[in-house]
PyMOL Python script that loads the backbone (N, CA, C, O; Angstrom):
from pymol import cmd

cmd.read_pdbstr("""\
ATOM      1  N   UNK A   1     -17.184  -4.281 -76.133  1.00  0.00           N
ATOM      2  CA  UNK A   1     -16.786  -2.979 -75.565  1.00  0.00           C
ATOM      3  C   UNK A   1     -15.268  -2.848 -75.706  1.00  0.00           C
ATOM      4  O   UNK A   1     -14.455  -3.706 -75.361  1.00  0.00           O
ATOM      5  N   UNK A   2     -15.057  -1.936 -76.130  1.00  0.00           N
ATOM      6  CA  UNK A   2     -13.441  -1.733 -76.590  1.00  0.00           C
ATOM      7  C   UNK A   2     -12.745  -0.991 -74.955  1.00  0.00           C
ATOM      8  O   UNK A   2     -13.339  -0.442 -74.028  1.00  0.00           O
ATOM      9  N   UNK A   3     -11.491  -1.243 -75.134  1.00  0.00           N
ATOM     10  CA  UNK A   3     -10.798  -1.100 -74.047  1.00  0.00           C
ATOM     11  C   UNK A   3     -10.917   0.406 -73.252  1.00  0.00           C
ATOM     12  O   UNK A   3     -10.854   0.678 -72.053  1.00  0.00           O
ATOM     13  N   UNK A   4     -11.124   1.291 -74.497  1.00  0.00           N
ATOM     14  CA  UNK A   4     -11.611   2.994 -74.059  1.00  0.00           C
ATOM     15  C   UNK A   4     -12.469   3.032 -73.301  1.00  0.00           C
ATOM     16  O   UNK A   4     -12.322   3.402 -72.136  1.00  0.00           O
ATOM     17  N   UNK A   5     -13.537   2.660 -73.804  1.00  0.00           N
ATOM     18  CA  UNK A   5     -14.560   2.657 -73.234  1.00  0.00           C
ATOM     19  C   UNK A   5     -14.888   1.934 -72.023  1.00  0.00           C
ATOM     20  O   UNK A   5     -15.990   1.995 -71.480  1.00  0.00           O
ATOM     21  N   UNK A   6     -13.873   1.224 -71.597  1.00  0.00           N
ATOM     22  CA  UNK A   6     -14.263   0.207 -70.205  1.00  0.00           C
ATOM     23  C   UNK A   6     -13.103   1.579 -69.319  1.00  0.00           C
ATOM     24  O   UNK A   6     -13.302   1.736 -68.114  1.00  0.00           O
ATOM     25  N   UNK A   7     -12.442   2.096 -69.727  1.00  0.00           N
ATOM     26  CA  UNK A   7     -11.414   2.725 -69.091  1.00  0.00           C
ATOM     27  C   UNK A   7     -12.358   4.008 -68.433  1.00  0.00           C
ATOM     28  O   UNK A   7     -12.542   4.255 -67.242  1.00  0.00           O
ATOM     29  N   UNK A   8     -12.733   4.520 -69.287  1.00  0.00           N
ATOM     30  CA  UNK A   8     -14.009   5.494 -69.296  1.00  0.00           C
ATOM     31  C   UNK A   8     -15.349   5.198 -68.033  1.00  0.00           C
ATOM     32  O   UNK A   8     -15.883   5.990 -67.257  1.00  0.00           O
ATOM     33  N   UNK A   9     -15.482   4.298 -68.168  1.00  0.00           N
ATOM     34  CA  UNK A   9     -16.197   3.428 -67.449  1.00  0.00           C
ATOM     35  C   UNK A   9     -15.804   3.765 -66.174  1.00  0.00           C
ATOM     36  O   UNK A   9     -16.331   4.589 -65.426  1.00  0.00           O
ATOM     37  N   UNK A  10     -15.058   3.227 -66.022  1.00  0.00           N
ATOM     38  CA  UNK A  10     -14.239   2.748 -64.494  1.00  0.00           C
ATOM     39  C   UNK A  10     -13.603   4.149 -63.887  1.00  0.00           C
ATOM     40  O   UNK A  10     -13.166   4.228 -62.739  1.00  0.00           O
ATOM     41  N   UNK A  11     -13.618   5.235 -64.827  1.00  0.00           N
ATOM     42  CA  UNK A  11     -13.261   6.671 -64.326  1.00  0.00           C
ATOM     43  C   UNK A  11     -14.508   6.940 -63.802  1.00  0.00           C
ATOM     44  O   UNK A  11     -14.762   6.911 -62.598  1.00  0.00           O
ATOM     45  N   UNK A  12     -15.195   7.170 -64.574  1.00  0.00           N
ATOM     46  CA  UNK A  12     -16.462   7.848 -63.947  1.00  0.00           C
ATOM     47  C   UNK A  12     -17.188   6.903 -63.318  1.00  0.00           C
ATOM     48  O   UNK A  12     -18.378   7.218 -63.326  1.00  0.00           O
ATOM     49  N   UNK A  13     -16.909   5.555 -62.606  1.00  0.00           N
ATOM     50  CA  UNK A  13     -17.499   5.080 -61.446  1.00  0.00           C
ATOM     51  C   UNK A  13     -16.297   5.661 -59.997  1.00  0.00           C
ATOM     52  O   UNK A  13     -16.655   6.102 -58.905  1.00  0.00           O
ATOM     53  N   UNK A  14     -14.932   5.467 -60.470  1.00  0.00           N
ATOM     54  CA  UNK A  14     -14.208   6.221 -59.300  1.00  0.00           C
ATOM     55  C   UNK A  14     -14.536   7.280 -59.212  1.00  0.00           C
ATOM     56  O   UNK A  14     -14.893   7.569 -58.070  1.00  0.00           O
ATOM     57  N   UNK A  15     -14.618   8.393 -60.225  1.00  0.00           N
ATOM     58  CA  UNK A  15     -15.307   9.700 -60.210  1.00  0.00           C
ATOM     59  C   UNK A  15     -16.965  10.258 -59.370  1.00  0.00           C
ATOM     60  O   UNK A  15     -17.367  11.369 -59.024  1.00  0.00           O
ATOM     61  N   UNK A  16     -17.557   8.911 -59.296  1.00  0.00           N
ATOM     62  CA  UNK A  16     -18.470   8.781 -58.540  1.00  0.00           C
ATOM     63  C   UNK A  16     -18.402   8.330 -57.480  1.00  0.00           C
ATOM     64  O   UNK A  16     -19.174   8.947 -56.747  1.00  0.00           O
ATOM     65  N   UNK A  17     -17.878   7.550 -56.956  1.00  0.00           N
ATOM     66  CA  UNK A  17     -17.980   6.655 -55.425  1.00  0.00           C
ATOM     67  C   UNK A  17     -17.194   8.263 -55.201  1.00  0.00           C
ATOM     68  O   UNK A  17     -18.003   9.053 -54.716  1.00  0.00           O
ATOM     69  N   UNK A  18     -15.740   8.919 -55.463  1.00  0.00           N
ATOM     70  CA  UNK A  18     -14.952   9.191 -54.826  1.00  0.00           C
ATOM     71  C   UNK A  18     -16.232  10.850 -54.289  1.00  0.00           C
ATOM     72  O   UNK A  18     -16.263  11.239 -53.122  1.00  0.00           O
ATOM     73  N   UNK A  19     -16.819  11.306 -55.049  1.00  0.00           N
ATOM     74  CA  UNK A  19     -17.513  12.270 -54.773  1.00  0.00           C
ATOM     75  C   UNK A  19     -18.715  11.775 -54.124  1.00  0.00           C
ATOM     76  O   UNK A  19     -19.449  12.752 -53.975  1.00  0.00           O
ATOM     77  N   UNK A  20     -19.238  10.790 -53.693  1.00  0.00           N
ATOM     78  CA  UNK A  20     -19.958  10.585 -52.913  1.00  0.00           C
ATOM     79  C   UNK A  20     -19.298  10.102 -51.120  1.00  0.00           C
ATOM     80  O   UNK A  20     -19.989  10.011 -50.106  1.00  0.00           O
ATOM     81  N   UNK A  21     -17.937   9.892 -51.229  1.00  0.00           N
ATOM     82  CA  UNK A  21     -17.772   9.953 -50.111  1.00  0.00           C
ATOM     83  C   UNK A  21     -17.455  11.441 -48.947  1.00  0.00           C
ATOM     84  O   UNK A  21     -17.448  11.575 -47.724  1.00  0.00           O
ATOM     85  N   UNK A  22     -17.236  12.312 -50.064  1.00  0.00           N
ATOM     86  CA  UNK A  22     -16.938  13.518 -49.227  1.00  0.00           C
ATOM     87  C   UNK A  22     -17.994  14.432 -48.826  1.00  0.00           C
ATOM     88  O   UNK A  22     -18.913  13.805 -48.299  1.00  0.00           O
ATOM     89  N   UNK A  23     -18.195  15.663 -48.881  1.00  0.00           N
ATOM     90  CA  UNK A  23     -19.361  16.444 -48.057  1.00  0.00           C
ATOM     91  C   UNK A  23     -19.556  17.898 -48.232  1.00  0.00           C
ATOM     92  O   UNK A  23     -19.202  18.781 -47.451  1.00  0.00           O
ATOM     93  N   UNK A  24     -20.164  18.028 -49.357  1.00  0.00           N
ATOM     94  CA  UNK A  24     -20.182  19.659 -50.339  1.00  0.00           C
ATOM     95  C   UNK A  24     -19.917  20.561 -49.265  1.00  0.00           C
ATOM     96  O   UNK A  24     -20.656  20.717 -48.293  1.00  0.00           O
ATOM     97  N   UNK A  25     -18.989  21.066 -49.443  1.00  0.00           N
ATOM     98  CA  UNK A  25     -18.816  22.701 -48.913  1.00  0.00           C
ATOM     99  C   UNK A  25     -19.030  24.046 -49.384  1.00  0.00           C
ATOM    100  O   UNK A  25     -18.651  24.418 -50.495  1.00  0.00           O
ATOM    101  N   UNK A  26     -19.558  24.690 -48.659  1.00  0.00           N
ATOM    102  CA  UNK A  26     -20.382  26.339 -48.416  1.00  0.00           C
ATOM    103  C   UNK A  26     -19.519  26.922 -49.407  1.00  0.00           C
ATOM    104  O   UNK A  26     -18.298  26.895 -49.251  1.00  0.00           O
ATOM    105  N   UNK A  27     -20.168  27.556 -50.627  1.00  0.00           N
ATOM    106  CA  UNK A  27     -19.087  28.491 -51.325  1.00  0.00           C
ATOM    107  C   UNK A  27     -18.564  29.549 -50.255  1.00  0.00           C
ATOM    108  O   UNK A  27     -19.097  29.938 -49.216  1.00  0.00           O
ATOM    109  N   UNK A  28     -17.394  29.878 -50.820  1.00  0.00           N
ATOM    110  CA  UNK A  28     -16.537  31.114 -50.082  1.00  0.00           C
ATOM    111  C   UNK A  28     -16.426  32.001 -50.578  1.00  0.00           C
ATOM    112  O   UNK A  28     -16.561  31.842 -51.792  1.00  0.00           O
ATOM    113  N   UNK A  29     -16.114  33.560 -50.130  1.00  0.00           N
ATOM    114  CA  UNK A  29     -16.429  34.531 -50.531  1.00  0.00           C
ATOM    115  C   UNK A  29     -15.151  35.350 -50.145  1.00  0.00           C
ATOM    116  O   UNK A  29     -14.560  34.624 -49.347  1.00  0.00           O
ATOM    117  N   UNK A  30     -14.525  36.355 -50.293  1.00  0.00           N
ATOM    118  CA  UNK A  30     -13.629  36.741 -50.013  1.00  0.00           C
ATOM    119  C   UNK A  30     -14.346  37.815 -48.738  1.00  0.00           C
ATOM    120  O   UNK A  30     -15.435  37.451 -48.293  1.00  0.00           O
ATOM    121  N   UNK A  31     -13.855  38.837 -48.295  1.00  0.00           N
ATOM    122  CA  UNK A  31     -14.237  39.936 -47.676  1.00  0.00           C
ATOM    123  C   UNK A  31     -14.626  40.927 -48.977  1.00  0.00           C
ATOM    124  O   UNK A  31     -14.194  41.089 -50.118  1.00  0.00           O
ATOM    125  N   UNK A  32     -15.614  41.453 -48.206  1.00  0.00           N
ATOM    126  CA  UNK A  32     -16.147  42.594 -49.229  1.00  0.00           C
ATOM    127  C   UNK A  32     -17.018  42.253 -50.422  1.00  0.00           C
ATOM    128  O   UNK A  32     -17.327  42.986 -51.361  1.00  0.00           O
ATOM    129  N   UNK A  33     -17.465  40.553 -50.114  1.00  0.00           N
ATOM    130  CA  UNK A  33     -18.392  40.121 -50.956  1.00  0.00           C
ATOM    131  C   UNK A  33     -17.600  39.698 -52.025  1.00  0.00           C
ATOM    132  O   UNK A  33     -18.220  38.915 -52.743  1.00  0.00           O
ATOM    133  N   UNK A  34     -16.517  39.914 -52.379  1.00  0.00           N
ATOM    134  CA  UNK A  34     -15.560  39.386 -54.187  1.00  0.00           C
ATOM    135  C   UNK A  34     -15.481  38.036 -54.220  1.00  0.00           C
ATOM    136  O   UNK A  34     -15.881  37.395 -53.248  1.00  0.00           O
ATOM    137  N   UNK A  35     -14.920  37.356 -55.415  1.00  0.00           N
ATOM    138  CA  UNK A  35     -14.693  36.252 -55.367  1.00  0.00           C
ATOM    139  C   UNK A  35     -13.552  35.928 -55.200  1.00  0.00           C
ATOM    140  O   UNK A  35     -12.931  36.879 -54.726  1.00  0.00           O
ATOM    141  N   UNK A  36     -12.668  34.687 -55.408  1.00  0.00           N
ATOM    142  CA  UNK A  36     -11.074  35.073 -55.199  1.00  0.00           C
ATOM    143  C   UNK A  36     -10.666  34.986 -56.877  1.00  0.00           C
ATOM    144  O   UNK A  36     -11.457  34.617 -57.744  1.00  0.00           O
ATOM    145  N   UNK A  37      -9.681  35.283 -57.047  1.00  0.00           N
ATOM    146  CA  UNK A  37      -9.305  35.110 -58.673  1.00  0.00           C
ATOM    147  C   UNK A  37      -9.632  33.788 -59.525  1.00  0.00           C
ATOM    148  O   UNK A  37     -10.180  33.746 -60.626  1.00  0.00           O
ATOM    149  N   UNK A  38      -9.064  32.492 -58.580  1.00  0.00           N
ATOM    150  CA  UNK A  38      -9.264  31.855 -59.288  1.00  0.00           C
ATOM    151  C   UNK A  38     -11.027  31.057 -59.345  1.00  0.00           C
ATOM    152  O   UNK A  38     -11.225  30.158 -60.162  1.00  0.00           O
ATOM    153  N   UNK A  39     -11.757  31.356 -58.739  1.00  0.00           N
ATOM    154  CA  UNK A  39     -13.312  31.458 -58.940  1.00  0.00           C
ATOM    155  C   UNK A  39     -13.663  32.313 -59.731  1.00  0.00           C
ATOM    156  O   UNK A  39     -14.723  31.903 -60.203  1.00  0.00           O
ATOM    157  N   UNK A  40     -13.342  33.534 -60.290  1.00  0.00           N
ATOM    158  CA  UNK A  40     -13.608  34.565 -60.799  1.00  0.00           C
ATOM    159  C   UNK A  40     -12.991  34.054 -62.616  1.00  0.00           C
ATOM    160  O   UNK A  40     -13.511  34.498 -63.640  1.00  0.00           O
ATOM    161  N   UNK A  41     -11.820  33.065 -62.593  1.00  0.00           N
ATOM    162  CA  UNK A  41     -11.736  32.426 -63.910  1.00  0.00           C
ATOM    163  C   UNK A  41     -12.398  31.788 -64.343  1.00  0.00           C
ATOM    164  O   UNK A  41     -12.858  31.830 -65.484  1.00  0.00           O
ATOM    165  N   UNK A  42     -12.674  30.732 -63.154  1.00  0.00           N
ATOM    166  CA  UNK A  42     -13.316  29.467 -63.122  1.00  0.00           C
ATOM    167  C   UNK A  42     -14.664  29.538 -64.376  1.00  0.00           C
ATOM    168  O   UNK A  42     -14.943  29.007 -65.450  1.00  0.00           O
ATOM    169  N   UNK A  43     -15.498  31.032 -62.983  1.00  0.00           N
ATOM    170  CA  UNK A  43     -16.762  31.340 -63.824  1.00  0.00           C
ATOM    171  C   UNK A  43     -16.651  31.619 -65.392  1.00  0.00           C
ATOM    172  O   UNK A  43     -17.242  31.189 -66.382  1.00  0.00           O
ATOM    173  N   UNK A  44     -15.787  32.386 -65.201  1.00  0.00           N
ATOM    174  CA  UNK A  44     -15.797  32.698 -67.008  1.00  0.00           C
ATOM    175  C   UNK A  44     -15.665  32.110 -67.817  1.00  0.00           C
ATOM    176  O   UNK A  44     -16.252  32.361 -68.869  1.00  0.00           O
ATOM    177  N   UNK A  45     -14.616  30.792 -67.650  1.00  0.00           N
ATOM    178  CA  UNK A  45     -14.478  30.197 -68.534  1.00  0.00           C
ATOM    179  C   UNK A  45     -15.551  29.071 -68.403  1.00  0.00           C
ATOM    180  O   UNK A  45     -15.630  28.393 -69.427  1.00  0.00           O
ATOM    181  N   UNK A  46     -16.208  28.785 -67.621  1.00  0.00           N
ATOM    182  CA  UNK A  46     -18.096  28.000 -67.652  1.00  0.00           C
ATOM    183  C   UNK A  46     -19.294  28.549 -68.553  1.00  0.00           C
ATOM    184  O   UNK A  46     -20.345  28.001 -68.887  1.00  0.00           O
ATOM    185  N   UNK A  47     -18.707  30.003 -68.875  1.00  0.00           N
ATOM    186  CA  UNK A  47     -20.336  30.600 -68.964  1.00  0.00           C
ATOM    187  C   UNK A  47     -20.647  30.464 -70.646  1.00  0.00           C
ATOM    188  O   UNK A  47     -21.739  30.805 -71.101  1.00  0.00           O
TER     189      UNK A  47
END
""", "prot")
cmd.dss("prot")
cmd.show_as("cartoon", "prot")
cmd.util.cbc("prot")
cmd.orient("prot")
């Protein structure tokens, strides 16, 4: 296993423990039902 790949490794196990210790939160919404801008990028640039 080359050194990338152990590096890689070891991200996405911190990337994992670290998101399993915290506690998903309720999307948010602005008033009036909108999103806020930067959710409204977010999406677009996902789709």
């Amino acid at each position: 296993m080359d050194s990338k790949s152990k590096a890689n490794d070891f991200f996405s196990r911190f990337v994992n423990w670290f998101s399993a210790i915290g506690n998903e939160k309720e999307s948010t919404n602005r008033d009036g039902g909108g999103q806020d801008p930067f959710s409204r990028l977010m999406n677009r640039i996902s789709e």
